[in-house]
Structure formats: C-alpha cells, structure tokens
C-alpha positions as CSV (number, residue, x, y, z in Angstrom):
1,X,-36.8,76.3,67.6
2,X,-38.6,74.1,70.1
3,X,-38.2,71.1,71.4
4,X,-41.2,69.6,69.2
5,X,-39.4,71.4,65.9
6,X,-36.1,69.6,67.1
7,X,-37.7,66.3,67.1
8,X,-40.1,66.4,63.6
9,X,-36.9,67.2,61.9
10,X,-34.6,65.2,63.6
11,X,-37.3,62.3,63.0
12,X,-37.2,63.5,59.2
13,X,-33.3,63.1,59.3
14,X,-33.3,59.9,60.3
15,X,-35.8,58.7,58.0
16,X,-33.6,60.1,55.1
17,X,-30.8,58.4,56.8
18,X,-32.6,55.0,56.5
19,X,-33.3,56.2,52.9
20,X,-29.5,56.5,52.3
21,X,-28.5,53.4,53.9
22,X,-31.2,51.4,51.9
23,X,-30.0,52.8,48.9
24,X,-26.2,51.9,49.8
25,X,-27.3,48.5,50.5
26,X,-29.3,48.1,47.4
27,X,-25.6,49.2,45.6
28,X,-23.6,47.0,47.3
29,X,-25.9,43.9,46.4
30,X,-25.9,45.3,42.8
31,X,-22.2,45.4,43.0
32,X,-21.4,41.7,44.1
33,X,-24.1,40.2,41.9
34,X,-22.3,42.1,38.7
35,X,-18.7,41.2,40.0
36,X,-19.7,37.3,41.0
37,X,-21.9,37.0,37.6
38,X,-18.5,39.1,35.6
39,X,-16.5,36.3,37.1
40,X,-18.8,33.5,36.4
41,X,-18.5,34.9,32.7
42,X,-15.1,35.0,33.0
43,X,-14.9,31.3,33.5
44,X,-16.9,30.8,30.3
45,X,-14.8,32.8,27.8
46,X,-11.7,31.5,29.3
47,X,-13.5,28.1,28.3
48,X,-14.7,29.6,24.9
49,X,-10.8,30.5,24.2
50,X,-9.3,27.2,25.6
51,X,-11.4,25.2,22.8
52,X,-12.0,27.3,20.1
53,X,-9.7,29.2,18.0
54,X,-12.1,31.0,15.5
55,X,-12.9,34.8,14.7
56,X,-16.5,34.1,16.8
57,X,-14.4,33.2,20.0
58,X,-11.7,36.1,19.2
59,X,-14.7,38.7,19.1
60,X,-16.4,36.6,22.4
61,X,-13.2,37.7,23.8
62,X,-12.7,40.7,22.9
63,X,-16.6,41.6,23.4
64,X,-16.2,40.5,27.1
65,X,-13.1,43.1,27.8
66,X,-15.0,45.8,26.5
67,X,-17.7,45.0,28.8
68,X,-14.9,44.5,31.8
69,X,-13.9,47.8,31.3
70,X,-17.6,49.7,31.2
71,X,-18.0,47.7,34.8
72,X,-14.6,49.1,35.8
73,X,-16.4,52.5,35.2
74,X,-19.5,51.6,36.5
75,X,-17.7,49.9,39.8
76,X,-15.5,53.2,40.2
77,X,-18.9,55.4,40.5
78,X,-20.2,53.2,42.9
79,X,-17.3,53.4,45.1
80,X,-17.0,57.0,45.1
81,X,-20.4,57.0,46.0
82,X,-19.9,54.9,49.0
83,X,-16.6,56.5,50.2
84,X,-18.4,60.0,50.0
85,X,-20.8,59.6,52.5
86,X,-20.6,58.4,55.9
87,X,-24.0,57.2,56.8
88,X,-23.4,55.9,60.7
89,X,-22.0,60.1,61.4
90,X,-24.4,61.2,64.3
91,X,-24.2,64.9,62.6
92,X,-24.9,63.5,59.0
93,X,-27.6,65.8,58.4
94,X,-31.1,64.8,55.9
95,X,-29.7,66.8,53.3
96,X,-26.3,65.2,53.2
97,X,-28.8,61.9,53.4
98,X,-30.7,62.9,51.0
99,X,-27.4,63.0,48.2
100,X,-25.9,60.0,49.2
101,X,-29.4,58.3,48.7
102,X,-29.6,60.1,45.1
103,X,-25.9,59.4,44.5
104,X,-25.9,55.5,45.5
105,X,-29.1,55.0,43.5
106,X,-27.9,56.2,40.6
107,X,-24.8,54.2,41.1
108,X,-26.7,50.8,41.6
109,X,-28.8,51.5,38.7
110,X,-25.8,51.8,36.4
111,X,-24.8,48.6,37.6
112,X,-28.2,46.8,37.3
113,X,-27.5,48.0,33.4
114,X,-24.7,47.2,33.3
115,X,-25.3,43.7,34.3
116,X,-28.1,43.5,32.2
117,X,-25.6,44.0,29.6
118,X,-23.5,41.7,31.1
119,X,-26.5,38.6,30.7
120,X,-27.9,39.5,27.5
121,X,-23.8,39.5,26.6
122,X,-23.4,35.7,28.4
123,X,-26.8,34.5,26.5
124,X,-25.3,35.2,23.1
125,X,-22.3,33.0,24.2
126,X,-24.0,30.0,24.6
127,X,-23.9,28.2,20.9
128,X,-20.5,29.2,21.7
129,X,-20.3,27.4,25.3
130,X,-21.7,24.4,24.5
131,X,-19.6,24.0,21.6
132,X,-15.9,24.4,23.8
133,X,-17.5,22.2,26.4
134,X,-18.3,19.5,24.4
135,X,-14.1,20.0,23.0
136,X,-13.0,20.1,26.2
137,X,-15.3,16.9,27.4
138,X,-12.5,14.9,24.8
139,X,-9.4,16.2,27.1
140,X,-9.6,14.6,30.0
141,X,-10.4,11.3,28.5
142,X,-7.6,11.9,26.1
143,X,-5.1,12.9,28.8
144,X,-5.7,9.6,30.6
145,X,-5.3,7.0,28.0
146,X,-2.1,8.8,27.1
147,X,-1.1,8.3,31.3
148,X,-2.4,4.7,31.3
149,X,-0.6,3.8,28.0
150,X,2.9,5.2,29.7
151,X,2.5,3.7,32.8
152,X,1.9,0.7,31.3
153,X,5.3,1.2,29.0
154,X,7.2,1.7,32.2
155,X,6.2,-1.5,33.6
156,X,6.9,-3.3,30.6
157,X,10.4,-1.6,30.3
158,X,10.9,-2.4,33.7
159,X,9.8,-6.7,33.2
160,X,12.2,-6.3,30.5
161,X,14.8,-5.3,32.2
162,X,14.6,-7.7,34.6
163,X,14.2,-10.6,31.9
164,X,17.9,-9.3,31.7
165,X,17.6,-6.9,28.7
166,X,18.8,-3.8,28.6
167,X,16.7,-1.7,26.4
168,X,18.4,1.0,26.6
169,X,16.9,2.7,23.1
170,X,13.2,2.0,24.3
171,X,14.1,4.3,27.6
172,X,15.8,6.6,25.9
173,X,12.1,7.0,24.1
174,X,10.3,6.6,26.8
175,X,12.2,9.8,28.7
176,X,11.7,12.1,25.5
177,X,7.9,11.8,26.3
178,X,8.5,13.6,29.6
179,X,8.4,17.5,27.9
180,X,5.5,15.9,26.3
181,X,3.7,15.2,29.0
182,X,4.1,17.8,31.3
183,X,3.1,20.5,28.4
184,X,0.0,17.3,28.5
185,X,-0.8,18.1,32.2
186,X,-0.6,22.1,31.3
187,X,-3.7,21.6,30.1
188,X,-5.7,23.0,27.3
189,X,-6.0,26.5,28.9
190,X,-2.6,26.8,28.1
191,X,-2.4,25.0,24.8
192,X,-5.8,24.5,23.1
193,X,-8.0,21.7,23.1
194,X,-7.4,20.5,19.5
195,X,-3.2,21.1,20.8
196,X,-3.5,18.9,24.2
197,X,-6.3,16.4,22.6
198,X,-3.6,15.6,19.7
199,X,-0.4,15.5,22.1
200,X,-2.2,13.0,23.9
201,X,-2.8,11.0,20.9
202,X,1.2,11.4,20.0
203,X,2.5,9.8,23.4
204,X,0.0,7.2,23.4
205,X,0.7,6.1,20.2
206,X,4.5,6.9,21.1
207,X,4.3,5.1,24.3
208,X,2.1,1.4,23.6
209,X,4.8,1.1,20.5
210,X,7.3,1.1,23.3
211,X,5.2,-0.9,25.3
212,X,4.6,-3.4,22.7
213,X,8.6,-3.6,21.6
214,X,9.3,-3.9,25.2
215,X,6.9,-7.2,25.8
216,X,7.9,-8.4,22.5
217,X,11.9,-8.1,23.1
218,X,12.1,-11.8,24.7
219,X,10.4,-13.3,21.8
220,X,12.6,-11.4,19.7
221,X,15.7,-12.1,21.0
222,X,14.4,-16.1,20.4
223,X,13.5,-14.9,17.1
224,X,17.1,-13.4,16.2
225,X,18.7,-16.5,17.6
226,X,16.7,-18.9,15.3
227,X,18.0,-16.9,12.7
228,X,21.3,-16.6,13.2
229,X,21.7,-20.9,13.6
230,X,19.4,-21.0,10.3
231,X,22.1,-18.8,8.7
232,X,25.2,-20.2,9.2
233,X,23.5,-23.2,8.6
234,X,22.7,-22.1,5.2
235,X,26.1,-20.6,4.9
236,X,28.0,-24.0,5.4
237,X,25.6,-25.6,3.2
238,X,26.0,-23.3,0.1
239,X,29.9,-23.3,0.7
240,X,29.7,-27.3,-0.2
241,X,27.3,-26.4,-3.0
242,X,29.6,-23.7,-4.6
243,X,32.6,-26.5,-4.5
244,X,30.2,-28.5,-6.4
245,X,29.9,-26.2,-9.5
246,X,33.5,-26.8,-10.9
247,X,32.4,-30.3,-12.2
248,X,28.6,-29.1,-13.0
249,X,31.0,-26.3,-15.8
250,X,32.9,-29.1,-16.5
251,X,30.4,-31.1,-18.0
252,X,28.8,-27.8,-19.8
253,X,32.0,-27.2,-21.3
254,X,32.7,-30.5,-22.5
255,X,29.3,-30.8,-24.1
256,X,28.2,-27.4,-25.4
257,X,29.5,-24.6,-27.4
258,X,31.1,-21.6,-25.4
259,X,28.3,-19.3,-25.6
260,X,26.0,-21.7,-23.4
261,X,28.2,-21.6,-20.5
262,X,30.6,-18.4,-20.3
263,X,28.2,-16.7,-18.2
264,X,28.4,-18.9,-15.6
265,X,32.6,-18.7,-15.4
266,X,32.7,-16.8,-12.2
267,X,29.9,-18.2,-9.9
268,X,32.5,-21.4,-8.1
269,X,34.7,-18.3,-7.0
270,X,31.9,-15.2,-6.8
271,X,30.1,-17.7,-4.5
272,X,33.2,-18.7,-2.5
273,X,33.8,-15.0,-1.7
274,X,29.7,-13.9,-1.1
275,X,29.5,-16.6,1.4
276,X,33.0,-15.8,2.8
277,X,31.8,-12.6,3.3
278,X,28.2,-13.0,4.5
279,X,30.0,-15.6,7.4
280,X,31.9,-12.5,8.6
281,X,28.7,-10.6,8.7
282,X,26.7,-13.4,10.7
283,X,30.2,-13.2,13.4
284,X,29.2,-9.0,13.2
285,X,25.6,-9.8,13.9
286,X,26.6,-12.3,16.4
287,X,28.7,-9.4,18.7
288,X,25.1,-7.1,17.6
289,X,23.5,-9.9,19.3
290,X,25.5,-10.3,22.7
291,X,25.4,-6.3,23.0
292,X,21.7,-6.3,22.4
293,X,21.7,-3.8,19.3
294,X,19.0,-5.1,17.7
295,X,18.9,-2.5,15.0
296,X,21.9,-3.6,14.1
297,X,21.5,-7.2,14.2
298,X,18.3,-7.1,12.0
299,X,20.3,-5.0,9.2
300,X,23.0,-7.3,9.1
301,X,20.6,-10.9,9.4
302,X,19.0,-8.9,6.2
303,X,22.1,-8.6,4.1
304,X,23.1,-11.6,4.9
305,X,20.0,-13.5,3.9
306,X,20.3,-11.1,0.4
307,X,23.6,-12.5,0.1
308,X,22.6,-16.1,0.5
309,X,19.8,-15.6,-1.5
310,X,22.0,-14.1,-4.7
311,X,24.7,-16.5,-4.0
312,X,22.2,-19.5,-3.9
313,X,20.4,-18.4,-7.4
314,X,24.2,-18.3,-8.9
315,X,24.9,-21.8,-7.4
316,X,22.0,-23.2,-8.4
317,X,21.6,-21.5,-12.3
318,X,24.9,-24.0,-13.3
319,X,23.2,-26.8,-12.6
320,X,19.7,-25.4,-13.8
321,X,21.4,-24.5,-16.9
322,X,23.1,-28.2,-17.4
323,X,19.5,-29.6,-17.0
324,X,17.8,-27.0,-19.1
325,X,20.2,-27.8,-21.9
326,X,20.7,-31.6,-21.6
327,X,16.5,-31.8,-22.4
328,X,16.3,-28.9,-25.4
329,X,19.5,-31.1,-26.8
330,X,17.8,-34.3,-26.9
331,X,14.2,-32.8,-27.9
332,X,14.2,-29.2,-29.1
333,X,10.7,-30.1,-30.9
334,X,9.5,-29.7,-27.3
335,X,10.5,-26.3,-26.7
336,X,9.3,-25.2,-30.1
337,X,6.1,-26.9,-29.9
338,X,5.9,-24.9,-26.3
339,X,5.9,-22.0,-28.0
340,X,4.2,-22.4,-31.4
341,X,0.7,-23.4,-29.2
342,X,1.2,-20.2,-26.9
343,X,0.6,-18.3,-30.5
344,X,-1.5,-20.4,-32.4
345,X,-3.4,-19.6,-29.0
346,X,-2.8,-15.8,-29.5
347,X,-4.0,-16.2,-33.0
348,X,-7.3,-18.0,-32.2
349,X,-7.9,-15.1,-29.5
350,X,-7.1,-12.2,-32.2
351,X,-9.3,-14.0,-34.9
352,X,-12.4,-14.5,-32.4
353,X,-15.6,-12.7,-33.4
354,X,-13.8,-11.0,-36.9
355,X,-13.0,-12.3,-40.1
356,X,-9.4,-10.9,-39.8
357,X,-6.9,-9.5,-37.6
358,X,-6.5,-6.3,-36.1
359,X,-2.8,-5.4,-37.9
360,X,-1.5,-3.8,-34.7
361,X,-2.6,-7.8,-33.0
362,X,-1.3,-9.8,-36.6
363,X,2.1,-7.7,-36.9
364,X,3.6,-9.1,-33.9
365,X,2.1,-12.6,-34.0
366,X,3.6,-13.1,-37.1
367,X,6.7,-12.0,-35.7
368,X,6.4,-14.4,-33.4
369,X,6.3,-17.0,-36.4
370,X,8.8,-15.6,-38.0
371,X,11.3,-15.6,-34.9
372,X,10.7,-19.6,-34.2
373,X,11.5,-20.2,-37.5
374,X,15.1,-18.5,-37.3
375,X,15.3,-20.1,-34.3
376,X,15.3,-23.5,-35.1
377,X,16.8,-22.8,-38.3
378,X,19.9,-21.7,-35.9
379,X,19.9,-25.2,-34.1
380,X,21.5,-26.7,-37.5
381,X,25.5,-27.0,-37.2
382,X,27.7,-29.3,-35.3
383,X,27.7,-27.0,-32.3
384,X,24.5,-25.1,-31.5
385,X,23.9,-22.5,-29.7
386,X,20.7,-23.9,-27.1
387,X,20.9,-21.5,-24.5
388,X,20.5,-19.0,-27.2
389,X,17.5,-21.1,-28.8
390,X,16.1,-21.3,-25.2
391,X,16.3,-17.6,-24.1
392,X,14.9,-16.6,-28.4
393,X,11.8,-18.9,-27.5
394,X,11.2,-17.6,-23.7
395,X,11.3,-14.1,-25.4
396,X,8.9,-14.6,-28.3
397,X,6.4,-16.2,-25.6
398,X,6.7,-13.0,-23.9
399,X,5.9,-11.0,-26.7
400,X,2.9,-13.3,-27.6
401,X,1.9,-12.7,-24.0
402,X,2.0,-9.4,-24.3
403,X,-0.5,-9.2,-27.5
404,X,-3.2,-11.4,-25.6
405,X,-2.9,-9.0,-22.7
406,X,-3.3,-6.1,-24.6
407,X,-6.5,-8.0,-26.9
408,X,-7.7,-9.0,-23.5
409,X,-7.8,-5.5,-22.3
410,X,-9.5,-3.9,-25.4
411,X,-12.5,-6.5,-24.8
412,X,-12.5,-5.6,-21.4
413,X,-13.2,-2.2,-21.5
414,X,-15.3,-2.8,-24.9
C-alpha cells in the first residue's frame, strides 16, 4: 500500500474514531440527565409517600420502581457499551470505531426513551405532588408550635420551682413528652404527615396544660389555703349549731305528735360525728397541703365540703321543721288555700278553649280535690299529724304541676 493509501485510511479511521467518541459522549450526557432527573423523581415519590397514604400513591410508588429497574437495564447496556471499547487505543482501528459508535448510539437512545418514560411518568405525578406538598406545608408549622409550647412549659416549671413548689407530677408529664418528640423531630418521612401533624397537636395540647397548671400553682396553693380556713371555719360553726338541736327536738316533742319529729332523732349525734369526722379530714388535707399533693388535697376539701353540706341540711331541717309546723298549726287554711289555687289554676288551664276536660287532664285534678279534702279532714283530733298534712299538700301540688306541664306541652306542639 502507499504512503498516500496509508494516510486516506488512516484519515478515515480517525474520522470514525471522532464518530465513536461523539457517540460515547452523547451516552454519557444521556446517562447523567436520566440518573439526576431518576433522582429528582426520587425526591418527589419519597414526598408523595410521606403525605399520602392512598392506593394512587401506593401504585406512584410502585409505578416508579418498575421504571428504576428498566433504567437499571438500560444503564447496564450503556456501560457495557462504554467498557467495551477503548476509544484513546492508537491501534483502535475504523471498524472497531465504527461498533462502538453503533453500540453507544443505541445505548444512549434507550436511555433518551427511557427518560422519556421517565417525564411523561413524573408529569402524571403532579395532582399527586402538589397534593403531599401542600400536607407536608402543615408539618413544619405544626412541629414548631408543639417546640414553642414545651419550651414555654419548661420555663414555667422551672418559675415554679423556684416560687418554692415542687411540682413534681407536672415534670413527671413534662419528661413523658420526650419519646414524643423525638419520634416529632423523625419527621414525617418516617411517620406520615397526618402521624407527625397530629403528634404535634398531642404535646402541644399535652404541654400548654402543663404550662398553664404550672403558672396557675401559686394562685392555687392561695386558693387551697382560703379553703381550708373557710372550712374549719365552717366546721366549728356547725359543731355549735348541732349542740343547738337538742332543745329545737325538745320543743317538737313537747308540742307535736311523734310522727312530726322521729325523723329528726339522730341529727344532734349524726351531726356530731359528720363534723367530727370531716375535722379529721381537713387535718388529712392539711398534711396534703404541706407535701404539696394537690390531688389529694382537692379530693379531700371536696368530701369535706359534701359533708358540711349534708350535715348542715340535717342541722338546719330541726329547726326548719319547728318553724314549718308552728305556722300550719296556727293557720292550716293557709297551706290548703296554697294548694287549692295551684288546681283551681290547673282547672282553668284544662277547661281553656273546650267545653269540658280532657279525662286523662280531669282524672287527676280531681284527685287532687279529693286528696285536700282527706287531708284536712286528717287535721281533726287532739294531736294531728302536720308534718304529714304538710308533705300530703306539697305532693298533690306536684301532681297538679305535673298535669299543667303535660297540658302545656300538648298545646305546644299542637
């Protein structure tokens, strides 16, 4: 071969060597723009998944492996194709050139495909996208109140504590919200939006109730105190009261019949003991106090003020009782006249707008008449029974009540 020969083919070798090296450039750009836009999709389902939980996002997912794994095959050609052939050989010769052109260009239109694919794939995502994004917009938000609400509870523990309170129950709640927030500060990759978005809303609900107990224990404790000196005043007070019922029984006794006082035997003594005992509670809530368990101080200033409360109705019912029956004894006419206008009242209200009664409105009413009647008739004898006349009339003003109610709500729905 000449020298001429020599040179027109070894100036055709080098053009196919050119050839080859475009084409193995042109792959390797195809390559990085599929694997940077495969992990810019990436980034998008793992959003997708983070904030959305339903069979759409599940297939997104499960669309976007199958496609990782056709551009694991399509990546594998590529580099086959590239390890092949060594373009910068001086021997290489234009026909080896020639394949590694052919070779590389099929590789880096497979992977133009594929990350046409790949787009069309991320374009059906976007409904999708924009949906998670606007989810996970409500995290970070979310995750700082909750921070800003327990770092404001810590401070207020800590004022408290050094107000000389030891709130020991408040920290005890404000340490079970650490697993809480550090699953918080996981983040929603980890747990799902609606998860994370909702344990946020727990500690800062969790943690302002401790901040707000924690401000509020001075004011409290002040609170408690009052209480406790209203209390025993109360106590002492009703003791005297309770000696005073001997001589209120006495008097019932020695001017009514049995049966308008035997009730009322036990209260001097029952009250004795319920204040007795509600004094030993108060000392209880006392020691509750100095230790600073105010659980336990509340429940106990309750019972107590129960106590007092039930001994105080007993106390005072004696001397309610003398009083109601000192006025029906010197004017029962009052009490019956009481009673006879509440169902002449009833009668006028059945008898409005009809010529007569319904039966089911006149049955009872006339019960009613019937009843005072007996009643009074029961006041004859030398020793009447009033509290039984009183608690007879009570009871038939009931009933009347009763039959207006029930006329009232007839012509109310009428």
């Amino acid at each position: 071969m000449t020298t001429a020969s020599r040179r027109w083919f070894g100036g055709r070798d080098e053009s196919r060597r050119a050839d080859a090296q475009a084409a193995k450039d042109a792959a390797a750009a195809a390559f990085y723009a599929l694997d940077t836009a495969q992990r810019d999709l990436r980034i998008s389902i793992e959003t997708i998944a983070a904030a959305d939980g339903s069979p759409a996002a599940r297939q997104a997912t499960e669309g976007f492996a199958a496609l990782g794994r056709r551009i694991d095959e399509v990546s594998h050609v590529y580099i086959e194709a590239v390890d092949a052939h060594d373009l910068d050989r001086v021997d290489l010769e234009g026909s080896a050139a020639a394949q590694a052109r052919q070779q590389l260009t099929r590789a880096k239109d497979e992977l133009v495909r594929v990350q046409g694919e790949l787009e069309r794939f991320a374009q059906g995502l976007q409904p999708l996208l924009d949906k998670a994004e606007t989810q996970l917009a409500r995290v970070a938000p979310a995750r700082e109140r909750a921070k800003a609400a327990l770092l404001a509870a810590t401070g207020a523990l800590d004022a408290a504590r050094a107000g000389g309170f030891r709130a020991d129950d408040l920290a005890a709640r404000l340490a079970a919200l650490g697993p809480e927030l550090t699953k918080l500060n996981q983040g929603a990759a980890l747990h799902g939006v609606q998860e994370t978005v909702q344990r946020a809303d727990r500690i800062l609900r969790d943690a302002e109730a401790v901040r707000a107990e924690a401000a509020r224990l001075p004011e409290r404790a002040a609170e408690i105190d009052r209480r406790l000196v209203s209390l025993r005043t109360r106590a002492q007070a009703l003791r005297h009261r309770a000696e005073r019922v001997d001589p209120v029984l006495s008097e019932l006794r020695r001017r009514f019949s049995a049966a308008c006082w035997q009730d009322l035997q036990q209260v001097p003594e029952q009250a004795v003991r319920d204040v007795a005992r509600a004094q030993e509670r108060l000392r209880e809530a006392g020691r509750a106090r100095e230790e600073q368990r105010w659980a336990d101080v509340g429940a106990l200033v309750e019972a107590v003020r129960s106590a007092l409360d039930a001994s105080d109705e007993a106390v005072s019912a004696a001397q309610d009782r003398l009083t109601r029956l000192e006025a029906v004894a010197r004017d029962p006419k009052a009490e019956v006249d009481r009673t006879r206008f509440a169902i002449r009242d009833a009668q006028r209200l059945a008898m409005a707008g009809r010529s007569v009664p319904e039966p089911r409105h006149a049955r009872p009413l006339d019960e009613a008449v019937a009843r005072v009647d007996r009643a009074v008739a029961g006041l004859d004898g030398r020793h009447p029974d009033y509290w039984a006349f009183l608690l007879e009339m009570a009871d038939v003003r009931a009933a009347v009540q009763r039959v207006v109610d029930g006329i009232r709500a007839e012509r109310g729905q009428g």
